[in-house]
N, C-alpha and C positions, 0 to 999 in steps of 0.2 A: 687332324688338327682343326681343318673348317667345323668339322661337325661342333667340337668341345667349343670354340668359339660359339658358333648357332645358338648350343645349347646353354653355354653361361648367359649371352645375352639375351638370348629369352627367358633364364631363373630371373634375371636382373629384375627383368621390364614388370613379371608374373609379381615380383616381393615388392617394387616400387607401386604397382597398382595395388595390389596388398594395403601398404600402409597409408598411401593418399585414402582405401576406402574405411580406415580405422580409422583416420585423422577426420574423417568426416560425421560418423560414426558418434567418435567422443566430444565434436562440435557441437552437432546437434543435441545431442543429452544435456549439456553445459548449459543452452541457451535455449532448452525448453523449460519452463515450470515447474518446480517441481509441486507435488501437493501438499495444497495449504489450506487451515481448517476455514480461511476465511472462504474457501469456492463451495465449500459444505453446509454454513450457516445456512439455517431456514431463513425466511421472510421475516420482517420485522412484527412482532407483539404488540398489535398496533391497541387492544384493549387491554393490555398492561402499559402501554408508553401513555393512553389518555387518562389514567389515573395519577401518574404521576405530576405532583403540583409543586415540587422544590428541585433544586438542580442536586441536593444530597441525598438523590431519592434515585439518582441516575444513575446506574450502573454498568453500562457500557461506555466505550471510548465519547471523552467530548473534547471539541478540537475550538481553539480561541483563535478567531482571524486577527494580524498584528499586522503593522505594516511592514516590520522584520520579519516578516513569517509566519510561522505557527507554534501555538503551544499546545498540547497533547495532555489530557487530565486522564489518567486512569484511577478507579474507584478506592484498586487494590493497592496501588503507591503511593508515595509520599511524593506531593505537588514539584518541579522541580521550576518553574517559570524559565523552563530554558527555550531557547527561539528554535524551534527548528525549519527544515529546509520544505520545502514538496518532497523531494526526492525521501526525503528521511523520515518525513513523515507517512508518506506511503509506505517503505519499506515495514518500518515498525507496523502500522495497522494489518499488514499482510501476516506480517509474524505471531499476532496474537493470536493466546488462545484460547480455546474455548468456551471456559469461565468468566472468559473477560467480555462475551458476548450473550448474557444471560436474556438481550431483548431481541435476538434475531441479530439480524446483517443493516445495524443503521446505526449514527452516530449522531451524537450532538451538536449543531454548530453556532456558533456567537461570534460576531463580532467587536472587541476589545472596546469597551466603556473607555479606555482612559486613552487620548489622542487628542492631537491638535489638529485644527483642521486640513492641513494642508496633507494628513495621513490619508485624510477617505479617500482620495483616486489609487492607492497603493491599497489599502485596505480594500474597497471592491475590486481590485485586479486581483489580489490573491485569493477572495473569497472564488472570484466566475474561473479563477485556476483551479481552486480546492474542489470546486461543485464536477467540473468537469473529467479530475482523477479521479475522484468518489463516483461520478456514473458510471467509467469505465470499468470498473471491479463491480458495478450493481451494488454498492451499499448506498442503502436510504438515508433522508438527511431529517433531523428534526429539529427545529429550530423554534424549541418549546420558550425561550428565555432572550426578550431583548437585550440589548447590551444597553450598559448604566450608562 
């Protein structure tokens, strides 16, 4: 009878270390990376980006500093002036693909013509936030177009 005890309690202890090492397992998979076309992009086309002389000429992602946030113009959609977050705006640039990168791994950046003054301390906090998510994924910044 000791033995069968012995022996359950050590199937026990064998299927409990079992699952804590699958529960580890399918942690790490979850919250590593998975691949995204943005870690692939080449270097930005930096003798195609100095030809271009209008912002309609631009066709990769161009991102508008606001003092709500950010707005996100892609080539291929229809404008939507919605604000979005950091978080959401990174999420979306990681998501794109391919096509959507036809200059390498850089974006466009401007900060919003239309504000009252008391915007610019918000509006430079979110741009030295924007500049410093965009270094961390290594996409280039161009910042071919003052703001009006």
């Amino acid at each position: 009878m000791k033995l069968l005890s012995a022996i359950g309690t050590s199937l026990l202890l064998v299927l409990s270390c079992s699952t804590d090492s699958v529960e580890r397992v399918v942690l790490q998979q979850t919250k590593s990376p998975r691949n995204r076309v943005i870690d692939s992009l080449p270097d930005p086309k930096d003798a195609e980006i100095r030809k271009i002389r209008t912002p309609d000429k631009w066709h990769n992602p161009y991102v508008i500093v606001c003092a709500d946030g950010y707005e996100l113009i892609l080539a291929d959609k229809k404008r939507s002036n919605r604000s979005l977050t950091l978080d959401e705006l990174e999420s979306t640039l990681l998501d794109l693909q391919l096509p959507q990168w036809p200059l390498g791994k850089v974006v466009a950046v401007q900060e919003t013509g239309i504000r009252s003054p008391a915007d610019n301390l918000q509006i430079s906090s979110n741009l030295r936030t924007l500049k410093r998510m965009l270094a961390s994924h290594k996409i280039g910044i161009n910042d071919l177009w003052p703001s009006g």
